[in-house]
C-alpha positions in Angstrom: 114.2 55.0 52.3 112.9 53.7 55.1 110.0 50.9 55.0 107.7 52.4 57.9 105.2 54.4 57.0 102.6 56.7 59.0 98.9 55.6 59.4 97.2 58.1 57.9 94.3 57.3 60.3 95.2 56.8 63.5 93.4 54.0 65.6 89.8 55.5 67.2 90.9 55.2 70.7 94.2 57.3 69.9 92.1 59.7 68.2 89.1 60.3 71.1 92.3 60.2 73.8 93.5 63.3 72.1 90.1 65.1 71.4 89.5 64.6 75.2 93.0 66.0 76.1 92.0 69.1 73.7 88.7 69.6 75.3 90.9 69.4 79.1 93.1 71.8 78.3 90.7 74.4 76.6 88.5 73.9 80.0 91.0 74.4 82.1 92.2 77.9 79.7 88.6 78.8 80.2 88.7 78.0 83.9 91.6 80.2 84.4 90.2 82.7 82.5 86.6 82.6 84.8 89.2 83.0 87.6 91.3 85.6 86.6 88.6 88.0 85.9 86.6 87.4 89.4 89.5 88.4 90.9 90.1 91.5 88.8 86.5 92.6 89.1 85.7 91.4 92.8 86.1 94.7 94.9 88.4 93.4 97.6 90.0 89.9 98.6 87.6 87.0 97.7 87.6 83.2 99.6 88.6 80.5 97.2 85.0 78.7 98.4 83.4 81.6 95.9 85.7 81.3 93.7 84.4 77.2 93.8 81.2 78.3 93.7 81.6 80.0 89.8 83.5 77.2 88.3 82.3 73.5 87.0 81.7 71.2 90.1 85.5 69.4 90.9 87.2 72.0 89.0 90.9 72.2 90.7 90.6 75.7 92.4 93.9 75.3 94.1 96.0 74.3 91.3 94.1 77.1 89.0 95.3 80.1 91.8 98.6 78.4 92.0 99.0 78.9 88.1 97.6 82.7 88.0 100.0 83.3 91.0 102.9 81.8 89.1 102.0 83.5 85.8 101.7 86.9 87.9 104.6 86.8 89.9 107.6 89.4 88.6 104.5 91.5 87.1 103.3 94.9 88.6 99.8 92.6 89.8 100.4 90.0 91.8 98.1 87.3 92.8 98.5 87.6 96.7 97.2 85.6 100.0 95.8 87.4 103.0 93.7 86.3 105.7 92.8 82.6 104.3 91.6 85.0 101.1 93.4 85.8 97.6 93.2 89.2 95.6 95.1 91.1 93.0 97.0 93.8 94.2 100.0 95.9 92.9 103.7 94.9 93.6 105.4 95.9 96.9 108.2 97.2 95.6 106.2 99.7 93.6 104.5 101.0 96.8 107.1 103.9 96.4 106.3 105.2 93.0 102.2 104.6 94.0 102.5 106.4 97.2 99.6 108.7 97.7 99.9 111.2 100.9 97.3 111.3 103.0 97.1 113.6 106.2 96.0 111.4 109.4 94.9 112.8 112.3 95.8 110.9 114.8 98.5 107.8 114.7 98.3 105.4 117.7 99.5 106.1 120.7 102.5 103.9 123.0 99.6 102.5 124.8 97.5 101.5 122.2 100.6 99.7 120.1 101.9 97.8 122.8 97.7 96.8 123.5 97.5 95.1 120.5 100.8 93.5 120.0 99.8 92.0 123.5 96.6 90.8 121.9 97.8 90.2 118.5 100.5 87.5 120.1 98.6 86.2 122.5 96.0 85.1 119.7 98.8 83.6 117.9 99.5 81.4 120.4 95.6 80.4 120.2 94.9 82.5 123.2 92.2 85.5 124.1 93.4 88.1 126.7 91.4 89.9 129.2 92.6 93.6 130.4 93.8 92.4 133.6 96.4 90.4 131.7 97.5 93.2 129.1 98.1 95.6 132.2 99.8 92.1 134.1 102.1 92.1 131.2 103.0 95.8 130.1 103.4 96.5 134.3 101.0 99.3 134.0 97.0 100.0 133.7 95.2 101.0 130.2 92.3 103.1 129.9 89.5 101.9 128.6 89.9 104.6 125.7 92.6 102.2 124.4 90.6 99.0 123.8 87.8 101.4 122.2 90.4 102.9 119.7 91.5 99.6 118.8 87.9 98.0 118.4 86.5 101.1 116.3 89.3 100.6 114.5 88.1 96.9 113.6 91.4 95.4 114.8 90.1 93.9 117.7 86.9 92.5 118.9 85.1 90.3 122.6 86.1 87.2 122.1 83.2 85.8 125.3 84.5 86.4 128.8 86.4 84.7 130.9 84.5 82.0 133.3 84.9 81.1 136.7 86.7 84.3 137.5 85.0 87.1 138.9 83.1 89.9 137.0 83.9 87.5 134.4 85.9 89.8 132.4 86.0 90.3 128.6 88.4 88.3 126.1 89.8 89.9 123.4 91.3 88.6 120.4 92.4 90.2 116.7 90.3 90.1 113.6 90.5 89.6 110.1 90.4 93.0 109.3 94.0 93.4 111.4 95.5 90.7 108.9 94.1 92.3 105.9 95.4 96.1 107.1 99.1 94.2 107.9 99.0 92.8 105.1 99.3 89.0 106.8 98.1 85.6 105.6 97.3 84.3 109.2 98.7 84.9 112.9 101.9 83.0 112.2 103.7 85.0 109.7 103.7 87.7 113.3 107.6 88.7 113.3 109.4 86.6 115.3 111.5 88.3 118.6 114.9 88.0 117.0 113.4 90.2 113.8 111.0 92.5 116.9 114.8 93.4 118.3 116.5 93.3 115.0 113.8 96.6 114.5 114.2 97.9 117.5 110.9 96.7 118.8 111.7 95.1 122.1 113.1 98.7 123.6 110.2 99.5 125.7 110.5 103.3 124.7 112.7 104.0 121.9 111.9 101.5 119.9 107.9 101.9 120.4 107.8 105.6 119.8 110.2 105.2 115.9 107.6 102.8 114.7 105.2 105.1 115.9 106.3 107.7 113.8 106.8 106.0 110.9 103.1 105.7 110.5 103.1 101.8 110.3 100.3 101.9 112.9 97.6 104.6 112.4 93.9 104.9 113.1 91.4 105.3 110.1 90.9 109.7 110.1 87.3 109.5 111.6 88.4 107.0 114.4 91.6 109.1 115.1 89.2 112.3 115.2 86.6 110.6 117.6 89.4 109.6 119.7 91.0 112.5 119.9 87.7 113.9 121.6 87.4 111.0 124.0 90.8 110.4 124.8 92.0 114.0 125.6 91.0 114.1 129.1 92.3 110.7 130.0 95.6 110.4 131.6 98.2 108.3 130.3 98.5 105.6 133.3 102.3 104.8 132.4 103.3 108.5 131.3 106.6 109.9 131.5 108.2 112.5 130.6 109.6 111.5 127.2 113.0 112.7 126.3 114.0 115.6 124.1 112.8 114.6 120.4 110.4 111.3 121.5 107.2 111.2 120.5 104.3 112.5 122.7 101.3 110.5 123.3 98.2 109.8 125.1 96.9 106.4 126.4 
């Protein structure tokens, strides 16, 4: 047999070192816990600063929404990021099997699609955009029914004016609101023009009118009613005649 034997009474600053490692690690479970259930019960996406604000002062908020997403990931919840925020929503590959149909009145038309990509990249790059420069860069005038469909729809919003240029047009920018209906962290995660022509994006017609119909970009039902009223009698500045099975719409 061997001559060690085991201290039946371990040395008291072995012993407090592991109390105080027990204590930790049952804080940090409760932490989690505290966490994991604002989440669940918070009605939309909630900023980590309020999430802060309900745990211990210099509890690691970070490294606690790092776990819960780690733990959550391959689940049908996930713990996900969207506009600087974090939330707990369903899958996306279960989106099929969750599918509820919804009849909308109105989807968005060319015009108002090619408005706010305009808008949406040009904030990207850290830059608002006045009308003059969305009409500079799709080649043709917008009504002003366009910017209001896109502003009622809280995608868009003033951003000041412009100075030292006369009239001292508007500025327009994106808001949060557009991140949180795309589903997007920030500006940056925009698709890139290699993946835009990879879709079919970047064809000026074609391309515009499918994603149209697919119904990725449509106005909330009492927006798309209102504009329907206000936008009936406006002509489409850049109409054309579309071909046989494209997609009509109005500016």
């Amino acid at each position: 047999m061997s001559d060690q034997t085991v201290n039946p009474h371990p040395h008291p600053d072995e012993s407090a070192r592991e109390e105080a490692e027990i204590a930790d690690a049952r804080s940090r479970a409760q932490q989690l816990r505290l966490v994991e259930a604002l989440l669940f019960a918070a009605p939309g996406l909630v900023d980590p600063r309020e999430v802060a604000r309900r745990l211990p002062e210099g509890a690691p908020v970070e490294e606690l929404l790092q776990t819960l997403e780690a733990q959550y990931a391959g689940r049908g919840v996930n713990l996900v990021r969207v506009a600087g925020k974090v939330g707990l929503r369903t899958a996306a590959d279960l989106a099929s099997a969750l599918d509820i149909e919804v009849a909308v009145p109105r989807k968005l038309s060319r015009a108002a699609i090619e408005t706010l990509a305009i808008i949406a990249y040009q904030h990207a790059e850290k830059k608002a955009v006045t009308r003059a420069e969305i009409e500079e860069i799709r080649g043709v005038s917008i009504s002003r029914g366009t910017l209001d469909q896109l502003m009622e729809a809280g995608w868009i919003k003033p951003h000041g004016h412009r100075e030292h240029v006369p009239g001292r047009p508007a500025e327009w920018i994106t808001t949060e609101q557009f991140l949180v209906h795309f589903g997007l962290d920030t500006l940056a995660q925009l698709p890139g023009v290699e993946e835009l022509r990879a879709a079919g994006l970047l064809d000026r017609r074609a391309g515009v009118s499918q994603y149209g119909e697919q119904g990725s970009l449509e106005l909330p039902p009492e927006i798309g009613e209102q504009a329907e009223a206000e936008e009936g009698a406006v002509v489409d500045d850049d109409a054309e005649k579309p071909a046989s099975g494209e997609m009509r719409s109005s500016a």
